[in-house]
N, C-alpha and C positions, 0 to 999 in steps of 0.2 A: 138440318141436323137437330135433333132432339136436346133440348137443355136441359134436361134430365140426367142423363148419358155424359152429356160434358161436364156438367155440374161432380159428379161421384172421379170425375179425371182430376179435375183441379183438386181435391181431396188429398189424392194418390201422390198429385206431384206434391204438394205444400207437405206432406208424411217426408217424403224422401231428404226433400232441399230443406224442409226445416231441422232434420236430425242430422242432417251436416253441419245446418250455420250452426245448432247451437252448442253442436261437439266442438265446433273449431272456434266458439265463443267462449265456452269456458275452459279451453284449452290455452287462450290467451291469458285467460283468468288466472288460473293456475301458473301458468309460467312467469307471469304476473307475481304472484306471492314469492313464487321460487327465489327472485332476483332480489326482492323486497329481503328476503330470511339470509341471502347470501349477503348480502350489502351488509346487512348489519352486524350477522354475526364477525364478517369480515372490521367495520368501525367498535363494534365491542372491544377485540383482543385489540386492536389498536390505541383506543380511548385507555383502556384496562393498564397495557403498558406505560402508556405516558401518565398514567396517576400515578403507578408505582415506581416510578422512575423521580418523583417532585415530592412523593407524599412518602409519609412516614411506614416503616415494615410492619408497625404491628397496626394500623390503621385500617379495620373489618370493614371504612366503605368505601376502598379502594375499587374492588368486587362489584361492589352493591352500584356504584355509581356506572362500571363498566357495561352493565345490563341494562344499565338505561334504568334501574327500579327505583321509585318512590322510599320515601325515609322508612325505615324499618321495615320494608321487604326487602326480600330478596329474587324475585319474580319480574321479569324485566314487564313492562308496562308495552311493549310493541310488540313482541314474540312472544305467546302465552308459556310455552313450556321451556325456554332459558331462562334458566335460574343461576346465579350464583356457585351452588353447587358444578356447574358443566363446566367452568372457568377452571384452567392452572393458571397459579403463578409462581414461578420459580425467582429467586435471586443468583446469577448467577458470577465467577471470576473470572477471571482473564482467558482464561482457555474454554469456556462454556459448560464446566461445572458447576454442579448444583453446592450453592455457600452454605453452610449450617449453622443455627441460630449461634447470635452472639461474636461474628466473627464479620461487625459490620464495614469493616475499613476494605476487606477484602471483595467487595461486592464491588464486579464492574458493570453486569449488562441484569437487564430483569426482561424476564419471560413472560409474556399471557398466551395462554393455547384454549383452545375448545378442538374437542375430539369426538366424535361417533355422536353426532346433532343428528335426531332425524328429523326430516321434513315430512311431515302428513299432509295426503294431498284432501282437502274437501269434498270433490269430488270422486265417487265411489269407481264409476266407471275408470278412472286412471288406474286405480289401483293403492295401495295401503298408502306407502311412501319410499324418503332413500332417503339411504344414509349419506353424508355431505363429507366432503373432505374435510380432512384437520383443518385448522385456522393456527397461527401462530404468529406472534411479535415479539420481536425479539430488538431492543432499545436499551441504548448506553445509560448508565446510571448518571442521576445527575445528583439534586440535593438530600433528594430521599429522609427529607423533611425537619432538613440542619440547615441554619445559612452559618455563616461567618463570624455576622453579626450578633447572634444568638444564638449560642449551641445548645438551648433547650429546642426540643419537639417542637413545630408550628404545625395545628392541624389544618388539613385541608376541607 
């Protein structure tokens, strides 16, 4: 056999099997990130609830804290494009209506949602992105940043 001739084969194969490993490598990759964006936006609305549930209503870094962002951002520091902005938080009463400022005795459960997140994939060959399901928490109010002991504001 001519080593020549085999030599231009082993070429052909490593072409074939390496455009497989490294589809099914950065597919891991990517799925990889996916869980990474789901996890956390899923510990955001959670984290987000339970500050607004201890911490005070009119407290701007209830939010800020729920995205995970650095002091005076609002851009969370693990997921480039959650921000503050993609967050609801509702206050809500007894029956899951939405409470209107000023009417803070009536406040029993508080809300954090993220709605319409996309996920962009890195890789081109996957395709652009998706859009991810709602996320939502929904947690009984607690001191909502009164105690007992002192009925002025404690911040968080």
């Amino acid at each position: 056999m001519d080593r020549r001739k085999v030599r231009g084969v082993y070429v052909v194969e490593f072409a074939i099997v390496g455009l497989l490993m490294f589809t099914l490598l950065f597919g891991v990759l990517e799925f990889g990130r996916l869980l990474l964006t789901v996890n956390t936006l899923n510990e955001s609305v959670r984290r987000g609830a339970r500050l607004a549930a201890v911490c005070n209503i009119d407290d701007a870094r209830i939010l800020q804290r729920a995205v995970f962002a650095e002091t005076d951002q609002t851009t969370s520091t693990i997921i480039g494009n959650l921000s503050t902005a993609d967050l609801t938080l509702r206050y809500l009463d007894e029956n899951g209506g939405p409470v209107g400022a000023g009417a803070f005795s009536a406040i029993r459960f508080v809300e954090v949602g993220i709605a319409g997140f996309r996920f962009n994939f890195l890789v081109p060959l996957i395709g652009t992105g998706i859009d991810l399901q709602p996320f939502r928490a929904v947690l009984p109010r607690e001191s909502l940043g009164r105690t007992p002991e002192s009925p002025e504001i404690t911040p968080c």
